[in-house]
C-alpha positions as a printed Julia matrix, in Angstrom:
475×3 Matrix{Float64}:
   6.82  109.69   24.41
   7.08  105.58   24.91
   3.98  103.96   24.54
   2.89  101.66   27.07
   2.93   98.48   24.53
   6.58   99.49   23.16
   7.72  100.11   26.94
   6.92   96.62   27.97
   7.62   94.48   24.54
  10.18   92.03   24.5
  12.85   93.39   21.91
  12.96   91.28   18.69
  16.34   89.65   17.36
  18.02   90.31   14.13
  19.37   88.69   11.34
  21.79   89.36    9.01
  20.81   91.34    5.43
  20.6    88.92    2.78
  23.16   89.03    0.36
  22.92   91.54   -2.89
  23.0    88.61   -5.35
  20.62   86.4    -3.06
  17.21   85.44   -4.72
  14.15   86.97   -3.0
  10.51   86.72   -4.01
   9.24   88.92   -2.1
  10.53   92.1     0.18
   8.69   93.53    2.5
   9.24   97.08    4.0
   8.35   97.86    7.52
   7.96   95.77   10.34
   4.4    96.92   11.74
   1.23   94.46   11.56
   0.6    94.8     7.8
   4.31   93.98    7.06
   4.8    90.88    9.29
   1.24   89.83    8.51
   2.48   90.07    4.78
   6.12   88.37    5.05
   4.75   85.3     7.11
   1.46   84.67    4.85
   3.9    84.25    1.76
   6.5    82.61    4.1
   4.1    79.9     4.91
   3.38   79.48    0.99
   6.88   78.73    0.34
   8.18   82.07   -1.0
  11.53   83.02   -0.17
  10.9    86.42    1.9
  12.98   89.44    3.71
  11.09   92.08    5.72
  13.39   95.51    6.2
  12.51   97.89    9.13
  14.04  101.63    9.47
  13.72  101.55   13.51
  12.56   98.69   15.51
   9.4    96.27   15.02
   6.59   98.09   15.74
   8.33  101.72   16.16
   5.68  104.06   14.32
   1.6   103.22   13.83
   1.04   99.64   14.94
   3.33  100.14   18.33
   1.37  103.0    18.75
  -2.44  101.93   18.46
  -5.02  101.67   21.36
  -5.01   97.84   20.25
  -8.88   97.51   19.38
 -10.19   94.65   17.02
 -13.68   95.6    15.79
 -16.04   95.68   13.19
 -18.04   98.64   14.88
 -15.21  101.69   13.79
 -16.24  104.78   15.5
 -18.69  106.46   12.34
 -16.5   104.61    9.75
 -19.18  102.35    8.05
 -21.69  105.67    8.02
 -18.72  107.39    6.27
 -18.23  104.45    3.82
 -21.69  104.68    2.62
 -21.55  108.54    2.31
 -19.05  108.01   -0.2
 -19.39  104.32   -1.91
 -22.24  101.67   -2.42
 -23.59   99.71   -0.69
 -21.96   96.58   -2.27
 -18.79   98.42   -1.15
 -19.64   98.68    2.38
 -20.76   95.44    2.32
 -17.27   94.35    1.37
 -15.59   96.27    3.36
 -17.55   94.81    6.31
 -16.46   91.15    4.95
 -12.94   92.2     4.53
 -12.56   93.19    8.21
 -14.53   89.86    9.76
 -12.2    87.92    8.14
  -9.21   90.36    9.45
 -10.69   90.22   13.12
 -10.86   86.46   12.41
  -7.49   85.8    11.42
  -5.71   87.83   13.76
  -7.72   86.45   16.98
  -7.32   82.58   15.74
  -3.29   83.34   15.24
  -3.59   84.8    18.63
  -5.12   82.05   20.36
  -2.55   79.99   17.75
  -0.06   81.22   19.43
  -0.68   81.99   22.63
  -0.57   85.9    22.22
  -3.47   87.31   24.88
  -6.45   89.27   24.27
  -9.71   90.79   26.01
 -13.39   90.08   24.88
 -15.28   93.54   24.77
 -18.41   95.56   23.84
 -17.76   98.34   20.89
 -19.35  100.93   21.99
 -19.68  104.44   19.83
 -21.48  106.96   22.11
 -22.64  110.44   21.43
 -20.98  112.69   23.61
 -23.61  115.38   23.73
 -26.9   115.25   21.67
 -25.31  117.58   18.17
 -23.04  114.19   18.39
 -26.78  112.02   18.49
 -27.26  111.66   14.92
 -24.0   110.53   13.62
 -24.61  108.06   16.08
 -27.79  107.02   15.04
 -26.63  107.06   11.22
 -23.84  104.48   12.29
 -26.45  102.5    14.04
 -28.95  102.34   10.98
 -25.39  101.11    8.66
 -24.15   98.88   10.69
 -27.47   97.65   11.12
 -28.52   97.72    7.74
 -24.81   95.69    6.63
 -25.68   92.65    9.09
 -23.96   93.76   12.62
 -25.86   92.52   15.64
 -25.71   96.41   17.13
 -27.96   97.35   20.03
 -28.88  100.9    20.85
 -28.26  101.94   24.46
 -30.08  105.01   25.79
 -27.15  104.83   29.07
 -24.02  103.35   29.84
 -22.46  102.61   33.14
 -19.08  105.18   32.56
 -18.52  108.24   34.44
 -17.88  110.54   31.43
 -20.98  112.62   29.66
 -23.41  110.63   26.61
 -26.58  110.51   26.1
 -27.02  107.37   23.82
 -24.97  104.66   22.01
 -24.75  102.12   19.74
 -22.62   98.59   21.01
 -21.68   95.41   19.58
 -20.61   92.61   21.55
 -17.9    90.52   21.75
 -15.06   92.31   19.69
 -11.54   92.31   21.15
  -8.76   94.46   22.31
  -5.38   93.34   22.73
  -1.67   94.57   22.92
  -0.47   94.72   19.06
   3.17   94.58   19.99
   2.54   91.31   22.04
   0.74   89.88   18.31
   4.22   91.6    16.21
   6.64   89.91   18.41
   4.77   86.56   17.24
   4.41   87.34   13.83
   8.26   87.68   13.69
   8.88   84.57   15.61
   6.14   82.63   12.96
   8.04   84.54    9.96
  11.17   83.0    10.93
   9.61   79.7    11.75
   8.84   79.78    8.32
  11.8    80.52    6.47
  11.82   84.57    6.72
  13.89   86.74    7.96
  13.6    89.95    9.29
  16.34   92.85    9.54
  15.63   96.1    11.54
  17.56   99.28   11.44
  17.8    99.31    7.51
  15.62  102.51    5.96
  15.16  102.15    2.73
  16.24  105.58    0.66
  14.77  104.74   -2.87
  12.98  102.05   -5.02
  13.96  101.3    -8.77
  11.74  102.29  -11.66
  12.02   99.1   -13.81
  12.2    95.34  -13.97
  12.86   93.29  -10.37
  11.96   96.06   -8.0
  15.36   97.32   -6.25
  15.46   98.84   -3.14
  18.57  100.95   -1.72
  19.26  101.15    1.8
  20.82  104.54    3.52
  24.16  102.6     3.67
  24.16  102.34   -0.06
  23.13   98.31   -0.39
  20.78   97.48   -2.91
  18.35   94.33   -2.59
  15.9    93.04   -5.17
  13.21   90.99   -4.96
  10.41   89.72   -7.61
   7.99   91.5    -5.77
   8.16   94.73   -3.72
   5.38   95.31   -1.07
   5.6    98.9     0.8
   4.09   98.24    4.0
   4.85  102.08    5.45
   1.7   103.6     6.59
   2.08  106.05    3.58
   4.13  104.91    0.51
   7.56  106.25    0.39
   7.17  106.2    -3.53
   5.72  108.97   -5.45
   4.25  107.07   -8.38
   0.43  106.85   -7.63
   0.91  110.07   -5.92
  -0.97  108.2    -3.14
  -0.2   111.21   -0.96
  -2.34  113.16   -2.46
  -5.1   111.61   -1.87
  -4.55  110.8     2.08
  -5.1   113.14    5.21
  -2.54  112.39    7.32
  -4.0   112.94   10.82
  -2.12  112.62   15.02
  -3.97  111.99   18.07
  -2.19  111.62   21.3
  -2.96  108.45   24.07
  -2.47  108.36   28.07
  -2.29  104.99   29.79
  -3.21  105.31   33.61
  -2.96  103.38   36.56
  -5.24  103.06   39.14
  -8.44  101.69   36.92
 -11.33   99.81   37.45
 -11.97   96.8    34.69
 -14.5    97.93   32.54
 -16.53   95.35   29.85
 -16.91   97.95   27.3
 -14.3    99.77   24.36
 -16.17  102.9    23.92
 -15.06  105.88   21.31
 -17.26  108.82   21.15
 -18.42  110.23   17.44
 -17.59  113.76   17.9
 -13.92  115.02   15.49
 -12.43  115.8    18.89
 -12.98  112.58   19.57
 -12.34  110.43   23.25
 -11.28  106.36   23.05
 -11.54  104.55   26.37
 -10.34  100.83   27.05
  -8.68   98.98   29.82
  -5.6    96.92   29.89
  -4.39   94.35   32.38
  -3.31   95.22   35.28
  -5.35   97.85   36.08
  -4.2   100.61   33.5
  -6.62  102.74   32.03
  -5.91  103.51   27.85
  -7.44  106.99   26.7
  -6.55  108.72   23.14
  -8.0   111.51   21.22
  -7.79  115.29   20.36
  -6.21  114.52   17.06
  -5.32  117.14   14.48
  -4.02  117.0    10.73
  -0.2   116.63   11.17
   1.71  119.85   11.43
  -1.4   122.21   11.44
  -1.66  123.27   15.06
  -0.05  125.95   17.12
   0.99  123.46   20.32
   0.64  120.02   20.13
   1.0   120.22   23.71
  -2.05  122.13   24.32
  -3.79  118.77   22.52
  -1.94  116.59   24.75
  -3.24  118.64   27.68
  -6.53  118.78   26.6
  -6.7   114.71   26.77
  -5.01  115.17   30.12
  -7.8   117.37   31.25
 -10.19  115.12   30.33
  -9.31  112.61   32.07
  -8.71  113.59   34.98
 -12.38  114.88   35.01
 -13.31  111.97   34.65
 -11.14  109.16   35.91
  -9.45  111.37   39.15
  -8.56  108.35   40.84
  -5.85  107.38   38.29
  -2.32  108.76   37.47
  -0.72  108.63   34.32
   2.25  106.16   33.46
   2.99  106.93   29.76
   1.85  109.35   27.32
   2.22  108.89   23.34
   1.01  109.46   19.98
   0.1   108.47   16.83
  -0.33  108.87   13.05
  -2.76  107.49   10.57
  -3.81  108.28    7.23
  -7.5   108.69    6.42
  -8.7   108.05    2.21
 -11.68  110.35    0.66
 -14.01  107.68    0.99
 -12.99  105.6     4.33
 -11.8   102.35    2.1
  -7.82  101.46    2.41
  -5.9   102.04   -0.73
  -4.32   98.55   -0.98
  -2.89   96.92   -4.34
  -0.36   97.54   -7.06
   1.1   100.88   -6.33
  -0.15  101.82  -10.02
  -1.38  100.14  -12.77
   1.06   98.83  -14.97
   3.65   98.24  -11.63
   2.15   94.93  -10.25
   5.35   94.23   -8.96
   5.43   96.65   -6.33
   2.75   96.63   -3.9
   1.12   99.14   -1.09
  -1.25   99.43    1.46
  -2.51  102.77    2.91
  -5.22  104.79    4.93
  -6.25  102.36    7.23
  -7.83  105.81    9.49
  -7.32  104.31   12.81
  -8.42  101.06   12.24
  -5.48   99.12   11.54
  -5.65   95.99   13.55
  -8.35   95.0    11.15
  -7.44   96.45    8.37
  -3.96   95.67    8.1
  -4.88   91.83    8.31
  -7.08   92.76    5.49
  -4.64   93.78    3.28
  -1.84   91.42    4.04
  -4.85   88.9     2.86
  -5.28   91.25   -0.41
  -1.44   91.74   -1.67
  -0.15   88.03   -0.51
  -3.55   86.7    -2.77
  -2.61   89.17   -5.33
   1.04   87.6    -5.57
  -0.02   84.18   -5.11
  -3.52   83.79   -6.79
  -6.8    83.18   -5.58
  -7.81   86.99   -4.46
 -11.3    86.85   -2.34
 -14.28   88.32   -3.9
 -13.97   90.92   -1.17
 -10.96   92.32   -2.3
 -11.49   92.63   -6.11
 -15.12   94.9    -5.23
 -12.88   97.05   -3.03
 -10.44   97.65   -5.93
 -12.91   97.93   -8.66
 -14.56  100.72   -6.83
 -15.0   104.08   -8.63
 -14.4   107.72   -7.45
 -17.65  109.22   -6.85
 -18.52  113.27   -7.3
 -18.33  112.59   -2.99
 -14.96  111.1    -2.97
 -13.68  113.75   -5.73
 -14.71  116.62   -3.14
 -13.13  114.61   -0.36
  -9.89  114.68   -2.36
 -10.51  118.32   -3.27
 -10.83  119.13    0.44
  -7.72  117.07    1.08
  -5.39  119.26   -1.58
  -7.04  122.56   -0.83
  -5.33  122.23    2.93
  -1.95  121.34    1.6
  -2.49  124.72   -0.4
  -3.6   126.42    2.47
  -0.35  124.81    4.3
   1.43  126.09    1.93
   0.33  129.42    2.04
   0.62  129.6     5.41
   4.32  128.25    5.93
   5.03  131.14    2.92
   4.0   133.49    5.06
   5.57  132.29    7.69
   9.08  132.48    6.38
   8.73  136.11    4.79
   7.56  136.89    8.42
  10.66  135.06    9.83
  13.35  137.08    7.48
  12.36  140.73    8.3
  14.91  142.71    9.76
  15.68  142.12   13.28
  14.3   138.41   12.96
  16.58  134.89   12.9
  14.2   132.32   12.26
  12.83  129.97   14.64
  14.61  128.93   17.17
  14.28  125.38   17.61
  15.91  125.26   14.11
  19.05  127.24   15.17
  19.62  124.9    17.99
  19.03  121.63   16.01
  21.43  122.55   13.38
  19.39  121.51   10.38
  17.5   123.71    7.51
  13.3   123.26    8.54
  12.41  122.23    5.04
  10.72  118.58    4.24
  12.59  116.85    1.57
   9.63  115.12    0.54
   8.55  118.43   -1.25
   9.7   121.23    0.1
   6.91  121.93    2.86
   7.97  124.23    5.58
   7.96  122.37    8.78
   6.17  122.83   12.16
   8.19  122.27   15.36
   6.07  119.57   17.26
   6.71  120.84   20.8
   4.82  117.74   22.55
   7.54  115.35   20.71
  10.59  117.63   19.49
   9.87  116.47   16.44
   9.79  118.86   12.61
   6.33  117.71   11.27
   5.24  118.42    7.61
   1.78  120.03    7.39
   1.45  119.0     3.49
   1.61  115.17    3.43
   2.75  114.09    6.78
   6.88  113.4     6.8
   8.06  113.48   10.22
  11.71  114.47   11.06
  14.03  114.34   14.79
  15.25  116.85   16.27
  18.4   116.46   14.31
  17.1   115.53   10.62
  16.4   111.71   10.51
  13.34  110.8     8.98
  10.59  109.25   12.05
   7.94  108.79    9.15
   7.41  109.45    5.51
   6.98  109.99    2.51
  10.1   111.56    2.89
  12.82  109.16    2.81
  16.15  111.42    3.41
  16.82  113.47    6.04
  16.78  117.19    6.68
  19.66  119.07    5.68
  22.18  120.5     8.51
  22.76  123.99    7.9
  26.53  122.91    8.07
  25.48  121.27    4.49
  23.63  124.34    3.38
């Protein structure tokens, strides 16, 4: 499952680790757009830096995305306000013009190509209508120039929308490739292929790598979707959710990025040269019977819709949604300003990442923007309390159910599951011990608790886990 940006990125180079006793301020782990962002924003301030990837630049969320930069999120602002104030939302708004900003002034910086659109979040059918109008009344009401549309010139059902013009789309692993050439530029250097297995408790932060090197820095910043580090128990408090993307040839141009507001949602764009970008039917990770059948359903779709095209690449993706819509992104705990994280971006990373490579490279160097100190002096509200409830109660549930699961699997006459007989390796997420589901759309092991993701033969994909399955050879 390639992704049409990953298929057609040019590979980045390496460089050599640094060496153990070799001074680092800063160390940056993973190579998406909040890393790089990171690493070249304290490059360009002097600091000697080091970003670390497990896989390849870009290999998990940010290679991944439908590449849309936009203030207008879907129902995110609504969402926001459910659960925060309205000085909150305010500043979250802030935060994510000045992310759309940056990124599209490096871009045209740099020469890295991108498409003027219309946001566009329709309702699908009219019980979508007023989550739709509730976004238009907060974007509204936060200072967005939105404009209600009663049609819209696509072939797929709505019956109304709210749009805001002239966001951007763009592909993100055009923008990473870049990023590293700017980080290096700038004194940098970046090393893929090194997962990092553990982080030290005290002092410089230490980090050591699966092949046993340690590297320390002055400051640590954990740039991996989730944290691979328990303290702040940060996965907890985050849904970790997949949704699954087509790109399709055949296309017409269209002016318009348009994402309905339904939770079996449908994202449309273009992308040059006449492909067709369309993502949706997401799911909490490793709580569905087939992921296939979710894969099919977008297929389905589409070809309802769009049955001129025919499809060139299918992928997915994984985000992490917070109880109240607002990124976790600061010290990983109080008391541990060394070591930094950024999290639960819920689909929206090309902004939001930008955002908090602003937030932890201001937090190391000084000078944070008012922005960013009302978005970490928020409170948890009774709301965002029952979000987090909600959140733990289906873990539990997961729990129960992969319990149940494995006294069904050892009754007489039973052997277990079979994909984990022919892998070789025990289904059991070393994170904390969730049972795993076998992701039949990827051949992947997926963790319904917090969201690990393992190959076919063990190796961690994504965390929190950070070591791989055991082989039943090691059992």
């Amino acid at each position: 499952m390639t992704s049409l940006w990953i298929d057609r990125a040019v590979p980045v180079v390496d460089e050599p680790l640094p060496g153990e006793d070799e001074h680092l301020d800063a160390l940056v782990v993973g190579a998406g757009l909040t890393g790089l962002t990171t690493a070249l924003l304290l490059a360009r301030a002097g600091q000697r830096v080091a970003c670390v990837e497990a896989r390849r630049v870009g290999a998990v969320t940010t290679g991944r995305t439908t590449g849309k930069v936009s203030l207008l999120q879907g129902t995110h602002l609504s969402r926001i306000r459910r659960h925060q104030s309205e000085e909150v939302a305010a500043a979250y708004v802030d935060a994510n013009r000045e992310g759309m900003e940056w990124l599209l002034r490096f871009c045209d910086d740099h020469g890295v190509p991108y498409q003027r659109r219309t946001a566009v979040t329709y309702a699908a059918d009219d019980g979508e209508l007023s989550s739709v109008e509730q976004e238009h009344r907060a974007a509204d009401s936060l200072g967005l120039p939105v404009v209600w549309r009663d049609r819209l010139d696509v072939p797929f059902p709505h019956v109304a929308a709210t749009t805001l013009a002239d966001q951007a789309q763009l592909d993100a692993m055009d923008v990473l490739g870049a990023l590293a050439a700017q980080l290096r530029e700038h004194g940098g250097t970046l090393h893929q292929g090194h997962r990092v297995r553990s982080v030290s408790k005290g002092g410089r932060p230490t980090v050591r790598l699966e092949d046993g090197r340690e590297l320390t820095a002055d400051r640590l910043v954990l740039a991996t979707g989730t944290p691979i580090l328990d303290r702040g128990l940060h996965f907890a408090r985050l849904e970790p959710q997949r949704s699954y993307v087509l790109a399709l040839e055949g296309a017409e141009p269209m002016d318009g990025m348009y994402l309905s507001a339904g939770s079996d949602a449908r994202s449309v764009r273009d992308a040059p040269g006449g492909a067709l970008v369309v993502g949706g039917a997401g799911h909490v990770v490793g709580r569905t019977d087939s992921h296939l059948a979710h894969l099919d359903a977008l297929r389905s779709w589409t070809a309802e819709h769009y049955p001129g095209t025919s499809e060139t690449h299918h992928w997915s993706a994984q985000d992490y949604s917070s109880p109240d819509g607002v990124p976790y992104v600061g010290p990983v705990t109080r008391g541990s300003e060394r070591i930094h994280v950024a999290t639960g971006y819920e689909k929206w990373g090309m902004t939001n990442a930008v955002v908090a490579a602003r937030t932890i490279s201001a937090d190391i160097l000084g000078e944070a923007p008012s922005w960013a100190q009302v978005l970490a002096g928020r409170s948890t509200t009774p709301s965002n309390a029952g979000e987090i409830a909600r959140i733990n109660l289906g873990v539990g549930a997961a729990l129960a159910a992969g319990a149940a699961r494995t006294v069904r699997e050892r009754l007489p006459g039973s052997s277990g599951p079979a994909p984990a007989r022919s892998c070789g390796v025990v289904g059991i997420c070393t994170h904390l011990g969730g049972l795993l589901k076998w992701n039949d759309a990827e051949e992947t092991w997926d963790c319904p608790l917090h969201g690990s993701r393992f190959a076919a033969d063990g190796e961690v994909l994504e965390g929190p886990a950070t070591r791989p399955l055991v082989r039943r050879s090691e059992e």
